[in-house]
N, C-alpha and C positions, 0 to 999 in steps of 0.2 A: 504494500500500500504506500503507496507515493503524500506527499506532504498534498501538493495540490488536489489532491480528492478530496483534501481534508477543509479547506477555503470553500468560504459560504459563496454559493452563485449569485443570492438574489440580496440585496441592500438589507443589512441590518437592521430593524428600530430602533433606535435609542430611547432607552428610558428615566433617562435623568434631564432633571433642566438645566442641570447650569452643573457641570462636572465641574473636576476639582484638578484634574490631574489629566496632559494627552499626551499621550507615545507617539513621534511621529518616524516611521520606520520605510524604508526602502534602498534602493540600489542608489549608487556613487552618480552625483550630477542631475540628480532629476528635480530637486528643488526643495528639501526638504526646510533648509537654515531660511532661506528666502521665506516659506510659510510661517514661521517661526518667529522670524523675524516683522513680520505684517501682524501676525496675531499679538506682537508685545506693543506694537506701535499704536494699536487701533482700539484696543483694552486691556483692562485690568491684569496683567497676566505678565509671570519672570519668566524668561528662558533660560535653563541650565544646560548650557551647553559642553559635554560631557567630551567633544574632538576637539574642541579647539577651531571649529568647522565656522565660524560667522564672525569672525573679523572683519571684513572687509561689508557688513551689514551693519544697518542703525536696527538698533533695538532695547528692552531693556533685559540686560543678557549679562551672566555671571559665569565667567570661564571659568569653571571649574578645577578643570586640572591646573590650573595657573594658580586660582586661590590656593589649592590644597598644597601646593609645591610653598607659596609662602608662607602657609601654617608649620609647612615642617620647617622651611627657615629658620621663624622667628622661634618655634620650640627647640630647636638644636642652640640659636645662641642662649634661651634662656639656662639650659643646662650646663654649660662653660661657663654660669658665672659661679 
């Protein structure tokens, strides 16, 4: 049994009104940071962008791997002191 048997044919319903959380998932180039990017600009809503992938995007967006890289920074010098 292949994965694509397993993918819904026909549109979902959605049953929530106002989510809380969206995964936006696909293949390399097809536009996902751009989405992402529009959805932080237009409402209420943080992008955690987890590649490093929307640099060169306005939006309101919190690299991730860069925070976390600072947090070990600043917790390595605190322990040298």
């Amino acid at each position: 049994m292949s994965l694509l048997s397993t993918l819904p044919e026909e549109n979902v319903v959605g049953d929530q009104h106002s989510p809380q959380t969206i995964i936006i998932y696909g293949n390399f180039k097809i536009g996902k940071s751009a989405i992402a990017a529009w959805i932080t600009r237009n409402h209420k809503a943080l992008w955690l962008d987890y590649e490093s992938g929307g640099n060169c995007l306005t939006g309101k967006r919190v690299d991730v791997i860069k925070a976390v890289a600072e947090i070990n920074k600043t917790a390595k010098r605190g322990q040298s002191m």
